[in-house]
N, C-alpha and C positions, 0 to 999 in steps of 0.2 A: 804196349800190347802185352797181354798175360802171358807168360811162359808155358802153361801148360793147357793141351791140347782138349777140345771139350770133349765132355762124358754121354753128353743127352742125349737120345735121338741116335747116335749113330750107329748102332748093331741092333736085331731083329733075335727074340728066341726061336723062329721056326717053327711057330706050331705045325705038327703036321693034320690036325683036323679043321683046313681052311684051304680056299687054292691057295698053291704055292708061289702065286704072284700076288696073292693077300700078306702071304707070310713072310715074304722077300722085305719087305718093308719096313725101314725104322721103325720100331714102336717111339710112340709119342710118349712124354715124361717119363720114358723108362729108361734106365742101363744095365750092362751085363759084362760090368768090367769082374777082375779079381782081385786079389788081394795084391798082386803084385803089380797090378795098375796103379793103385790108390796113390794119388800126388800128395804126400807132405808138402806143407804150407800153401797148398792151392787155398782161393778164400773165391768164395760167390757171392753174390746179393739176390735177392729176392726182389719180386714184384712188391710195389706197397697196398696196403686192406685196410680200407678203413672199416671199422668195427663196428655197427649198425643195431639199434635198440633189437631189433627183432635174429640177427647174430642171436646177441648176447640170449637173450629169453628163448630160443630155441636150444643153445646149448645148457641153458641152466634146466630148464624143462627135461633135458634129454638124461641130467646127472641128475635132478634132484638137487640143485643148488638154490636152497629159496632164504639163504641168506638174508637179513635184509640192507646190508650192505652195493647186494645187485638183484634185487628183486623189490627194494620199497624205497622208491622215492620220496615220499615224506620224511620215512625215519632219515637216508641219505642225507636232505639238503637239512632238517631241522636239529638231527642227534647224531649224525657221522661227522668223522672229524675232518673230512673231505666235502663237505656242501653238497655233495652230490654223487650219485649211485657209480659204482666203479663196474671195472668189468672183471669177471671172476676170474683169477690167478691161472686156476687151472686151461679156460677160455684161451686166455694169452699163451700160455703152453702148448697146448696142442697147434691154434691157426700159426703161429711162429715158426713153428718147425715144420707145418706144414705148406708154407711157402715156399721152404728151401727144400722138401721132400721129393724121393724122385723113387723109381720101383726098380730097383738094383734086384733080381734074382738071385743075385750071390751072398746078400749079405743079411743080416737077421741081427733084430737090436739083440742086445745084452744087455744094456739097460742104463740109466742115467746118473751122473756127480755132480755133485756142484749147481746144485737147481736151485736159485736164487730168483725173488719178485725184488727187484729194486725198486721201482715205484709204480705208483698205482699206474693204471690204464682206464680211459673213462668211455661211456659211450663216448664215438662219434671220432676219437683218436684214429689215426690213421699207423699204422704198424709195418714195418717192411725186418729182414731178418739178413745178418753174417754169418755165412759159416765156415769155418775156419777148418781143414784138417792137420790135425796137431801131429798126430804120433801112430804108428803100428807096429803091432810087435808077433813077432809066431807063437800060438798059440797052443794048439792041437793039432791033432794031425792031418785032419781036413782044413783047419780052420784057424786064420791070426783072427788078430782082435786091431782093432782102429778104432781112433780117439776123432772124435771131433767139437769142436767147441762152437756153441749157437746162441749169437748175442740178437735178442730181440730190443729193437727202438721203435718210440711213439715220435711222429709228426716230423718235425726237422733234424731229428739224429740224437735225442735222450734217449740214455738205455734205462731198460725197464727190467729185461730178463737174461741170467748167463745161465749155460746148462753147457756140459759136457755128454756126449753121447756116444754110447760104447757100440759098436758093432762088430759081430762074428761075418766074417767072411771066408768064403771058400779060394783057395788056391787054383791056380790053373794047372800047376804042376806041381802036389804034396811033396813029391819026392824030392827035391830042389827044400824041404823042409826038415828032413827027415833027421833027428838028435841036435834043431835047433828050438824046438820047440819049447815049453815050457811047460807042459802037462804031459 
């Protein structure tokens, strides 16, 4: 059994512009932990997605990805060095992390390391995501900063993609922070 206690679901922000037996209630995919909740080495899994011709084409559609790596399957199967159309890197990036995504009100990206496409992803691959929290440190004075590392796999467990992902998070109690910070 995991050693640490889940995050999802279980606290409500309160709106106060709803009844207050609306607002009593876990929000759904969200948390509202702090920064002195965040479990070092907790690791999650995601549900699996399989990645769907019309996926792909609505997200390339949506960037401007007309590639023809994932937009022409002719050139794909006759002139790529893969036989056939892939799914765009970026594609793989965002649904990846958004499997394991949840809506923490305390915590706000800073931003990504270590963003690697290890192998391709093709229509019709099925993707599921790890995420790892690695490390936190005190940051500023409202706010440390947390590491966590997000390995995307296609089908039976090949990885495709590693990212490191930085978020600022608010403390419950700055003062508990106060000349350990690092800014």
């Amino acid at each position: 059994m995991d050693e640490f206690a889940p995050t999802v679901g279980v606290s409500t922000t309160r709106p106060s512009d709803m009844p207050e037996d609306h607002a009593a209630l876990p929000v759904w995919n969200a948390e509202n932990w702090y920064y002195e909740d965040w479990p070092v080495g907790q690791r999650i899994r995601s549900l699996r997605r399989t990645i769907s011709e019309s996926d792909s084409h609505l997200f390339n559609t949506l960037v401007v990805d007309i590639h023809p790596y994932v937009q022409d399957q002719m050139f794909a199967e006759r002139e790529g060095i893969f036989g056939r159309r892939l799914v765009a890197g970026a594609f793989v990036f965002s649904a990846g992390l958004g499997l394991v995504a949840t809506n923490c009100v305390n915590a706000f990206s800073y931003g990504y390391d270590k963003l690697r496409f290890i192998k391709p992803v093709f229509l019709g691959d099925t993707i599921y995501t790890i995420r790892t929290n690695m490390d936190k440190t005190p940051r500023y004075e409202e706010l440390g900063l947390t590491r966590a590392s997000y390995q995307v796999f296609k089908n039976e467990g090949e990885l495709v993609l590693y990212c490191e992902h930085l978020q600022t998070v608010r403390y419950r109690n700055p003062a508990d922070f106060v000349g350990k910070t690092e800014k």
